[in-house]
C-alpha positions in Angstrom: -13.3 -28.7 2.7 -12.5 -25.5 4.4 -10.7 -27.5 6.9 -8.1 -28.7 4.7 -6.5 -24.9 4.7 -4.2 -25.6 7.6 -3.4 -29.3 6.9 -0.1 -28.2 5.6 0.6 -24.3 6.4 3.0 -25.6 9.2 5.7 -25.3 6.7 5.8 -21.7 6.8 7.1 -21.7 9.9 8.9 -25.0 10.2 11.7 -23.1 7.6 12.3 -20.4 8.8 14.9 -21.9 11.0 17.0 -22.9 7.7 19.8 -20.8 7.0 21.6 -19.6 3.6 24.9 -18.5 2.3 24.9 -15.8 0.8 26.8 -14.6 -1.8 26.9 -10.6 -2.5 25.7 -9.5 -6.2 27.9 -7.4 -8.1 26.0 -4.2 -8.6 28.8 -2.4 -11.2 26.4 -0.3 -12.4 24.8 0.8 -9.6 24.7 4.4 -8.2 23.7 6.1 -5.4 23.8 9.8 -3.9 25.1 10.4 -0.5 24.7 13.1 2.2 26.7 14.3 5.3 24.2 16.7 7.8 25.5 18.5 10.3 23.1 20.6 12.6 22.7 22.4 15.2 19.0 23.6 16.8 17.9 25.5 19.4 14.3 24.4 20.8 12.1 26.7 22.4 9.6 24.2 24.1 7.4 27.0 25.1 6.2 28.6 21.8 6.8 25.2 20.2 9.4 26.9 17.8 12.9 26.3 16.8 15.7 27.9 14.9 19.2 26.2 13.4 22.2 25.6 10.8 23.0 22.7 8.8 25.7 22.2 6.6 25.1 19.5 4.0 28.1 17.8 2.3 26.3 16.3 -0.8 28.2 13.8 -3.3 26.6 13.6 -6.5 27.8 9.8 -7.4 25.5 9.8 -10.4 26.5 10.0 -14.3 25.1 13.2 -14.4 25.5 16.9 -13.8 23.2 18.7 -12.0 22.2 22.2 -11.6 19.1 22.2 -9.5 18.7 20.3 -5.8 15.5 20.4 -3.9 14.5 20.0 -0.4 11.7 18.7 1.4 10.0 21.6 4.0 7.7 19.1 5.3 6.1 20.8 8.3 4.7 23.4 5.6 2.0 20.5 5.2 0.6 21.2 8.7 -1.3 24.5 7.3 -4.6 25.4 6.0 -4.9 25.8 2.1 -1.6 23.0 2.2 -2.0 20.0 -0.3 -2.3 17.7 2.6 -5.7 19.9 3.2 -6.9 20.2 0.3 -5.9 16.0 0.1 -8.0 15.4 3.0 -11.2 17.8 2.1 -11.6 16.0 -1.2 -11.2 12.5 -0.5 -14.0 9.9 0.4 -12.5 8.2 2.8 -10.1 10.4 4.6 -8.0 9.7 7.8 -10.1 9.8 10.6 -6.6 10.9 12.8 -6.5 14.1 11.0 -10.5 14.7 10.9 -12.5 16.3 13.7 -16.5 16.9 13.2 -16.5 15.5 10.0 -13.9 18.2 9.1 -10.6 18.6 8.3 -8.3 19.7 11.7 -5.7 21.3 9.3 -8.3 23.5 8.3 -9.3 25.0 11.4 -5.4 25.6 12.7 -4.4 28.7 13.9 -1.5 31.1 12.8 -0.1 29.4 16.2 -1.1 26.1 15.5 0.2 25.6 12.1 3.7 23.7 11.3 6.2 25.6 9.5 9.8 25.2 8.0 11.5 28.3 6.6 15.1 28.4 5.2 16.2 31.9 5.8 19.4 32.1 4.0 21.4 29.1 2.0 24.4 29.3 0.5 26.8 26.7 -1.9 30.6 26.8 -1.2 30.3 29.9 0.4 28.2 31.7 -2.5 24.7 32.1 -2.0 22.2 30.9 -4.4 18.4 32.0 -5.1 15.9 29.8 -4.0 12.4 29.4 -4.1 9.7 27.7 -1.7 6.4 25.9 -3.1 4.5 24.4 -0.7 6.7 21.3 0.9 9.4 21.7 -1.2 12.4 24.0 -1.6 13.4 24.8 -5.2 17.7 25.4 -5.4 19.0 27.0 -8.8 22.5 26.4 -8.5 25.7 28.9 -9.3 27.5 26.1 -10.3 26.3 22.8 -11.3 27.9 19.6 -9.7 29.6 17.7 -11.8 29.0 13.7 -11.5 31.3 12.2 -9.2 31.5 15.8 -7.5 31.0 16.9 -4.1 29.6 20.5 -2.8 29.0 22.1 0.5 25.6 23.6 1.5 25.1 25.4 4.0 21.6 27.4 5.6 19.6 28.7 8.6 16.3 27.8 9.0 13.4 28.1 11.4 10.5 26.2 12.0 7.2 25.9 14.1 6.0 22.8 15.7 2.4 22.2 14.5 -0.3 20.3 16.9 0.1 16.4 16.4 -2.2 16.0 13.8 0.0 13.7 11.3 2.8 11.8 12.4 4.3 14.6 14.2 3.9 17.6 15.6 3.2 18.9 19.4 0.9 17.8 22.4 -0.5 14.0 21.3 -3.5 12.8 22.5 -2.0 10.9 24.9 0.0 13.8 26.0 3.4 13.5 24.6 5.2 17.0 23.8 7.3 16.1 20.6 7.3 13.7 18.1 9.9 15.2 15.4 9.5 13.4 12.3 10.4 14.7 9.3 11.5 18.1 10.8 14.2 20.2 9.5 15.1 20.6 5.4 15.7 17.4 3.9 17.8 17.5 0.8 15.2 15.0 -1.7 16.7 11.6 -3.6 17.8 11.9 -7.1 18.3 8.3 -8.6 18.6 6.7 -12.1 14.5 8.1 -12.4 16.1 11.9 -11.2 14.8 13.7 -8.9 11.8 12.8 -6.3 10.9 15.8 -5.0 6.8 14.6 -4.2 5.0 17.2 -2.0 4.2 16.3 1.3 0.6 15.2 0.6 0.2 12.7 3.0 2.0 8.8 2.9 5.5 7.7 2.4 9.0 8.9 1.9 12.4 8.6 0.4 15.6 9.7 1.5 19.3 10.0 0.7 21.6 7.9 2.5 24.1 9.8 4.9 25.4 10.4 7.9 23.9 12.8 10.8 25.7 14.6 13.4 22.7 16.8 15.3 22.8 18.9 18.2 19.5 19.7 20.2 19.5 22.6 22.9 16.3 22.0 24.9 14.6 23.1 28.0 17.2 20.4 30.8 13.7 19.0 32.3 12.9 17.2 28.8 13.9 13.8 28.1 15.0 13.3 24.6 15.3 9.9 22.2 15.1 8.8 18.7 18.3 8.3 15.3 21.7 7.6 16.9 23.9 7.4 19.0 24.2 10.3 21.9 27.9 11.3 22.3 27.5 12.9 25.5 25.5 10.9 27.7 27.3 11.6 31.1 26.5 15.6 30.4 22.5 14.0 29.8 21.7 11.6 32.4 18.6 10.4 32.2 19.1 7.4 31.9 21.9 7.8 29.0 25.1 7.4 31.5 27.2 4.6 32.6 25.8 2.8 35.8 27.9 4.4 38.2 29.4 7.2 36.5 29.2 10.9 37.7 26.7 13.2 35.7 28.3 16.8 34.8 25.8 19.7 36.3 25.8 22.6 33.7 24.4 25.8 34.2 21.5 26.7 32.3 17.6 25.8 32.2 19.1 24.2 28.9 20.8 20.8 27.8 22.3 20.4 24.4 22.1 16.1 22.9 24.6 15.8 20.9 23.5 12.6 18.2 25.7 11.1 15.4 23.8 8.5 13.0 25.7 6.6 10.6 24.2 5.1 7.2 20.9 6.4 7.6 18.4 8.2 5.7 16.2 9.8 7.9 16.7 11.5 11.4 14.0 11.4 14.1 14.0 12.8 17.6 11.0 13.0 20.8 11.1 14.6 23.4 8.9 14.9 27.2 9.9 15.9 30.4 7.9 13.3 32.2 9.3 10.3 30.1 10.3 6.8 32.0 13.4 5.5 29.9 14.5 1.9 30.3 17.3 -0.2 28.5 17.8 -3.7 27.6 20.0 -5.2 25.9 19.6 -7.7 23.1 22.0 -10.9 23.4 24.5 -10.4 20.6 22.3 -7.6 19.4 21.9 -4.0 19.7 20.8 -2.0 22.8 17.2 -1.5 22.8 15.6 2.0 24.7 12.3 2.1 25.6 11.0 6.1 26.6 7.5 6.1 27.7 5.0 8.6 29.3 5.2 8.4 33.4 1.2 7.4 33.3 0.3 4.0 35.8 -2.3 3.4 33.3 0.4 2.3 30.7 3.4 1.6 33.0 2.8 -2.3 33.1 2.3 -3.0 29.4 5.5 -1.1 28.6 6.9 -3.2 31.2 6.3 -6.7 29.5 6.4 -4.8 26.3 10.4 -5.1 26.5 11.6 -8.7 26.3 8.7 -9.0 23.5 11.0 -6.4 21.2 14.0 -8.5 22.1 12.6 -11.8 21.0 11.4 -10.0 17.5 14.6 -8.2 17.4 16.3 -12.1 17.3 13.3 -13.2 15.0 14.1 -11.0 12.2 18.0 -10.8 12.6 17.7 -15.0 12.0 14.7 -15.3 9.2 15.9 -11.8 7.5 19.9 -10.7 8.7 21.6 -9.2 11.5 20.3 -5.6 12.5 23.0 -2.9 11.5 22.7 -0.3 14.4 24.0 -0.5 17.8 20.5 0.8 19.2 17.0 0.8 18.6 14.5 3.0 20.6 11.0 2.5 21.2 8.9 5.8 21.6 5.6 7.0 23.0 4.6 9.2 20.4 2.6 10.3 17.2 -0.7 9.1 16.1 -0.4 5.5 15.7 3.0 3.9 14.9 5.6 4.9 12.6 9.2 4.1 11.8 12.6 5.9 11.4 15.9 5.1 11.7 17.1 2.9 15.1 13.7 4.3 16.5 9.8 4.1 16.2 7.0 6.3 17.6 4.0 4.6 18.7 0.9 5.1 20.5 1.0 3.8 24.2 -2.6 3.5 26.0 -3.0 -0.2 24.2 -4.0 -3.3 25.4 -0.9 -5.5 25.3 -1.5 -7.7 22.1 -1.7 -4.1 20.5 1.3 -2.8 21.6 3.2 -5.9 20.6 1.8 -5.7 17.4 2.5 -2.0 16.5 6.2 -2.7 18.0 7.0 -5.9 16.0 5.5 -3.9 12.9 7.6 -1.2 13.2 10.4 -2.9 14.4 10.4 -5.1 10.8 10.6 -1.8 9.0 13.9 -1.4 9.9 14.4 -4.3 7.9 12.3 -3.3 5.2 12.9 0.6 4.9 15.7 1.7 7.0 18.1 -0.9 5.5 16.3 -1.8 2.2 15.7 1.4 1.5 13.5 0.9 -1.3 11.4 4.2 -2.4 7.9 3.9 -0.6 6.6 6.6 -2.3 6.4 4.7 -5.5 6.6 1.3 -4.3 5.1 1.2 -1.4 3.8 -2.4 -1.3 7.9 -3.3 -1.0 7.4 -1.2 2.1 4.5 -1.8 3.9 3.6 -5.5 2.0 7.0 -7.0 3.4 7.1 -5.5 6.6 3.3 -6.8 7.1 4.6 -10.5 6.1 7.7 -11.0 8.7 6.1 -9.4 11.2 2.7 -11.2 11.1 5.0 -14.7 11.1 7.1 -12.8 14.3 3.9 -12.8 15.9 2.9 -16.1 15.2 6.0 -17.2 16.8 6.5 -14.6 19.9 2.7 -14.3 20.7 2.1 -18.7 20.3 -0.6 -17.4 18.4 -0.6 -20.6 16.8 -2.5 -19.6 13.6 -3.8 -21.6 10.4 -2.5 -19.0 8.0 -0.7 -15.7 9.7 -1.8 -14.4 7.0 -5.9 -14.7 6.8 -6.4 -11.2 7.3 -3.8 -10.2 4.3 -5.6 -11.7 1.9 -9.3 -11.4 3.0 -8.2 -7.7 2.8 -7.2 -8.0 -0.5 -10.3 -10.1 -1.5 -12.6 -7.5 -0.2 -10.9 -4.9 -2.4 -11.6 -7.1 -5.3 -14.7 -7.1 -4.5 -15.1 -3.6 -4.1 -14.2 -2.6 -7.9 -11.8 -0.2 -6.5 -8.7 -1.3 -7.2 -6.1 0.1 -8.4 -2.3 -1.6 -9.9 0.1 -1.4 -7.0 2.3 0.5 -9.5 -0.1 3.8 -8.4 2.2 6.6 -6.5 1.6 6.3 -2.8 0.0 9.5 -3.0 -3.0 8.7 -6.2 -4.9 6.0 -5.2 -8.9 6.9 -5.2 -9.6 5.9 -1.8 -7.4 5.3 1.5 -8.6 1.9 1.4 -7.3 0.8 -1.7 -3.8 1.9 -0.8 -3.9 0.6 2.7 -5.0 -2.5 1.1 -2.8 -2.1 -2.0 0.0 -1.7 0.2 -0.1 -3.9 3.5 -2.5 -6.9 2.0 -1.8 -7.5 -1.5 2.3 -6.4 -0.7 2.2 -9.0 2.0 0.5 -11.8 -0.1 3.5 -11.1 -2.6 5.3 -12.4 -0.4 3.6 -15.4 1.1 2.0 -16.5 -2.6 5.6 -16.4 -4.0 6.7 -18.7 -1.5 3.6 -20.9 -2.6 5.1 -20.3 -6.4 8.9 -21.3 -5.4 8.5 -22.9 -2.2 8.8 -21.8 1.7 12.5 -22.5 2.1 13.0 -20.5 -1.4 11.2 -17.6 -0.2 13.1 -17.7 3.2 16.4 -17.6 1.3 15.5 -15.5 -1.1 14.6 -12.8 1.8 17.5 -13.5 3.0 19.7 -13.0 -0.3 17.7 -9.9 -1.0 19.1 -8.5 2.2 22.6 -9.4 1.8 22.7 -8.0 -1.6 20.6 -4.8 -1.3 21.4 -3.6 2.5 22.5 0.4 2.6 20.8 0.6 -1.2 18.0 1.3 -2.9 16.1 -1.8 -4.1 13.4 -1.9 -6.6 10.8 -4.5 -7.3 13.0 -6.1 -10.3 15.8 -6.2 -7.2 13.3 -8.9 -5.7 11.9 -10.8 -8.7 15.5 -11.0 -10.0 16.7 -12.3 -6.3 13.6 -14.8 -6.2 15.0 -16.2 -9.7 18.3 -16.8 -8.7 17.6 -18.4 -5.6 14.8 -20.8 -6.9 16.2 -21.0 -10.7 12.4 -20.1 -12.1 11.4 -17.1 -14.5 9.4 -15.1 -12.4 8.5 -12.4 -14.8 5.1 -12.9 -15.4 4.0 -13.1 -11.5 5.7 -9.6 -10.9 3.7 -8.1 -13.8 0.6 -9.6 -13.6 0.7 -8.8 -9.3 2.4 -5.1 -9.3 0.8 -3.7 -12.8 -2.2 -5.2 -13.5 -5.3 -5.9 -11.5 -5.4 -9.1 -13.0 -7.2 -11.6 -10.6 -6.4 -15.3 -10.0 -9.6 -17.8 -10.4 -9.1 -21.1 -10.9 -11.7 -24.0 -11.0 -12.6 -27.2 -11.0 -14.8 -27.8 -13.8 -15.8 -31.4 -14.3 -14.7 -35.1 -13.0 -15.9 -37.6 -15.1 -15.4 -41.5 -15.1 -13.1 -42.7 -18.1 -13.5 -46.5 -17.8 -11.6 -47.4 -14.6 -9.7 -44.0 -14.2 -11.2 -40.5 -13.7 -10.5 -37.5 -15.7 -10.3 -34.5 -14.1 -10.9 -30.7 -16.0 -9.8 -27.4 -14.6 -9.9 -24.2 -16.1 -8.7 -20.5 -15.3 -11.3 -18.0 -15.1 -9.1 -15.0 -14.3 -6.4 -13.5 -16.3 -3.3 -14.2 -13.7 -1.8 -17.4 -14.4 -0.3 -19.5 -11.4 0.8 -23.1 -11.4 -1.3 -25.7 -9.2 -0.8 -27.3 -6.1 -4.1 -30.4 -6.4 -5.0 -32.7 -3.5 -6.7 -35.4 -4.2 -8.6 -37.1 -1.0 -9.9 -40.7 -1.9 -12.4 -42.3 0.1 -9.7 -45.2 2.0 -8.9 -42.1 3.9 -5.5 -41.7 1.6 -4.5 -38.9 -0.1 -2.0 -37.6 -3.0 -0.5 -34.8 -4.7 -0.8 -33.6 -8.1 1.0 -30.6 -9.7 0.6 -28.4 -12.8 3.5 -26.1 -13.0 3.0 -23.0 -15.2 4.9 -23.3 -18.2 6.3 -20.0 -18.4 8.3 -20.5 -15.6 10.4 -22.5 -16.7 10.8 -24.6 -13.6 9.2 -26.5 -10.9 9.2 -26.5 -7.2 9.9 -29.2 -4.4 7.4 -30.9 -2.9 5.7 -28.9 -0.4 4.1 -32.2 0.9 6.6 -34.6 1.2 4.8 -37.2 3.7 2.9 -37.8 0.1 3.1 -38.8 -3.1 3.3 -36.1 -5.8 2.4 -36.5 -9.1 4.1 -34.0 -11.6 1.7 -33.2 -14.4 2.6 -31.7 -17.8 3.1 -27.7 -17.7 0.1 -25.8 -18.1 0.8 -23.0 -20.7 -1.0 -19.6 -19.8 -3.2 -19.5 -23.1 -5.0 -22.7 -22.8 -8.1 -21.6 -20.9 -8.6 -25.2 -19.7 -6.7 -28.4 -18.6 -7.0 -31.8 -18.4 -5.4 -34.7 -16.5 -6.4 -38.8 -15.7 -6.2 -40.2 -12.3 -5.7 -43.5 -12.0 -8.6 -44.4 -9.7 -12.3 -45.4 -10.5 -14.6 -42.3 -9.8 -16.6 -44.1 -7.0 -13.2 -44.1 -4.8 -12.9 -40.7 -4.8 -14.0 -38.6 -2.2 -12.9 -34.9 -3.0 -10.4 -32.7 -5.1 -9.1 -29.7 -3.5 -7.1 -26.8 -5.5 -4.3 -25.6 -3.3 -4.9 -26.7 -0.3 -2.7 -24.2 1.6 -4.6 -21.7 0.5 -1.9 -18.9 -0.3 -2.8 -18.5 -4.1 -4.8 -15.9 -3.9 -8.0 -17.6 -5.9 -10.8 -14.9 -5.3 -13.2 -17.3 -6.0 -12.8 -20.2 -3.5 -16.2 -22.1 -4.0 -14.8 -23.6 -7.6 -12.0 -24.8 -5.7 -13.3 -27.9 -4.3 -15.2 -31.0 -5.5 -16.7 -33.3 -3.8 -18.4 -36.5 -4.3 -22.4 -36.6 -4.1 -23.6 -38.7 -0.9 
């Protein structure tokens, strides 16, 4: 009956046209810090080393009063000893990116090689304070504490030394771009209602404070620069940057200084290359897009058709999620694979096209899920990755007419394997303690997406698509957490959704459910399920009777408290009693003789995640 798992999966995307009003949720409790950076750096692009100031504004809106701060030093990863190393020498699976001869490539870098970021003198309201640096993070005793509700003025010089692209960022890509700056000067770390999150750099995700950026990079004139915010000086630039017919400004100098503000961000990333193509288009009722590419004919033609591609996602996910904040967003040749910041994304650019559409739309969703739902993907990473891998993989259903079953086959085959595998771990785990690469990749993408897609199998599609929406109408410019989406989920679709966000994100809990018996019972048919695994679900049953008819049956889960529409309404559903999660096994009649029936299918949909599919089907013997 395997080919009954698209018979009704058209409904995922038939919603996602519906729209929602939304109505803002009154946070009065909530809290959150906020930063104003303001620097100024000098880039020699010769010995890959730079030097500047930045004066931090920091407004400590929390209850509490703090005397410490830290700061992440993330380029300090990029050296041998680091913890990223020692990360990467003692895992079983490590990143092959960052591997060379079966070896670490941190390992073997030289004193020239290596990444560094040094803060050289940093003072508070003018007094300077001690400080201490261990490993990727910057230790700040204060003079004075800041009260809650106060505001203080950092302010420091620091230096720092670009280290060969290994990670992310750093110098001299394989496909020949100069810089990718990511995660690149001192970045003051969150402190929330948990306190601080000052996680070494050790290899995954981040968090940041939410701020405002006003940067300044000096730079050898030939490069071409792009990346966070808006540049305020474009007819000094060129590039590409001015007004059609405007007059560029000639300065004097081998040097340029971009001048970037960025408002309501939390991160700040900038790349540079002298031999970069930049073109513009600009999104109907939508932001300017900037595309900044590596002058190779081997790539030109992708990056091309690449362009209206990012304009049709940008218009997918301002419809099915909300309207994109920024005024720009920038697509960059760059790094090791693909990565998102704020307005921007690096990504690798000698792809096939599919490829390159694929890494695009997936970064491009981030900005969704990450640079506006700033939720922390250090210790939530499935909110993160999971969602980000769901929208996109429906944008390209839709932009690509890739016309699939289920968008989402390779989601949870990923996350069956890992079952499989006995390596799991709860999706609770920090980003940065998992066992194996492959159980957070799969942790995080997979079983993050299927949250997702299997909670719009638990509330309905339409549910899901306005509760996605609600979530980011109530939670843009914050800090969600996982209750921020079961609690939006209830709301929207009136259920108690409580047990499905334990059992998913803190257990390893498996659904199995199964058919056990169908047995005459005079003229009708009885019809025994059971559950197998410990994750309860409700049921979605289709039963196929041998006139070529076929009906609806469904079990809702009694701890939810509620039931959903019919997914199927061209047939008839028949809503059973609730099935109550202690009660191992189930029963209900159909009121046909056995001999008319030709098969019983369990979800036919197929976005429960069963992990054990062959129970899932009866069918009558020849």
């Amino acid at each position: 009956m395997r080919h009954n798992k698209g018979l009704f999966f058209g409904l995922v995307i038939a919603i996602l046209s519906l729209t929602a009003q939304l109505e803002a949720q009154n946070n009065t409790s909530y809290w959150q810090q906020h930063v104003d950076y303001s620097m100024d750096v000098k880039v020699d692009v010769e010995k890959y080393q730079y030097s500047g100031t930045q004066k931090l504004v920091y407004t400590n809106n929390s209850p509490d009063e703090l005397d410490r701060v830290y700061y992440h030093l993330f380029f300090n990863a990029f050296q041998p000893g680091s913890e990223m190393d020692m990360r990467l020498q003692n895992i079983a699976d490590p990143d092959g990116r960052m591997m060379a001869n079966g070896k670490s490539r941190i390992a073997s870098l030289s004193p020239e090689e290596i990444g560094y970021l040094r803060v050289t003198s940093l003072t508070q309201d003018n007094q300077a304070v001690s400080f201490v640096e261990e490993g990727t993070i910057l230790v700040v005793e204060l003079n004075k504490p800041i009260p809650a509700g106060g505001k203080t003025t950092f302010e420091m010089t620091f230096n720092g030394q670009i280290p060969l692209q290994i990670r992310r960022s750093g110098r001299n890509s394989s496909e020949g771009v100069a810089l990718s700056m990511s995660q690149w000067y001192p970045k003051l770390a969150e402190y929330d209602f948990e306190g601080w999150h000052a996680d070494p750099y050790i290899a995954r995700e981040f968090h940041g404070v939410w701020g405002d950026f006003d940067v300044k990079l000096t730079l050898d004139k030939k490069y071409v620069v792009g990346g966070t915010g808006y540049l305020q000086n474009p007819e000094e630039i060129g590039h590409g940057y001015e007004t059609p017919g405007t007059t560029i400004k000639k300065t004097k100098g081998k040097t340029l200084t971009w001048h970037f503000k960025a408002p309501m961000v939390h991160d700040f990333m900038w790349a540079a290359d002298p031999d970069y193509l930049h073109d513009t288009l600009k999104v109907e009722n939508g932001p300017m897009l900037h595309f900044l590419y590596k002058n190779d004919k081997e790539i030109i033609e992708n990056w091309k058709k690449l362009q209206p591609k990012t304009a049709e996602a940008m218009q997918f996910f301002n419809k099915n999620i909300g309207d994109y904040p920024y005024e720009q967003y920038s697509v960059i040749q760059g790094g090791d694979g693909g990565m998102e910041y704020a307005m921007s994304t690096l990504i690798t650019g000698g792809r096939n096209f599919g490829s390159l559409v694929g890494v695009m739309v997936h970064e491009l969703a981030h900005s969704w899920f990450q640079h506006v739902l700033a939720s922390n993907e250090s210790k939530h990473e499935w909110m993160d990755e999971g969602f980000t891998s769901f929208i996109s993989s429906l944008c390209m259903d839709q932009i690509m007419d890739q016309k699939k079953e289920n968008p989402f086959a390779s989601s949870y085959q990923g996350y069956y394997n890992l079952v499989a595998s006995g390596k799991e771990q709860p999706q609770t785990t920090h980003s940065d303690r998992y066992e194996l690469n492959f159980a957070y990749g799969v942790a995080a993408y997979s079983k993050g997406a299927i949250f997702l897609s299997q909670l719009g199998y638990i509330i309905g599609q339409d549910k899901l698509m306005e509760t996605l929406r609600k979530y980011y109408q109530d939670f843009k410019f914050k800090h969600p957490t996982p209750n921020d989406i079961k609690r939006t989920a209830e709301k929207v679709s009136g259920m108690e959704l409580d047990w499905y966000l334990t059992d998913w994100t803190q257990t390893t809990n498996t659904i199995d459910y199964g058919i056990k018996t169908v047995e005459a019972e005079g003229q009708k048919t009885k019809v025994s399920l059971e559950r197998i695994g410990l994750m309860p679900m409700p049921l979605d049953i289709l039963v196929l009777y041998n006139d070529g008819t076929q009906e609806t049956f469904y079990a809702p889960l009694r701890m939810m408290y509620g039931e959903k529409e019919n997914p199927y309404p061209h047939l008839k559903r028949t809503v059973l009693q609730d099935w109550p999660w202690a009660y191992s096994n189930y029963e209900f009649i159909l009121e046909k003789e056995l001999t008319n029936i030709k098969a019983i299918v369990l979800d036919p949909s197929q976005l429960m995640a069963d992990i054990n599919e062959e129970n899932n089907v009866w069918q009558a013997q020849e």
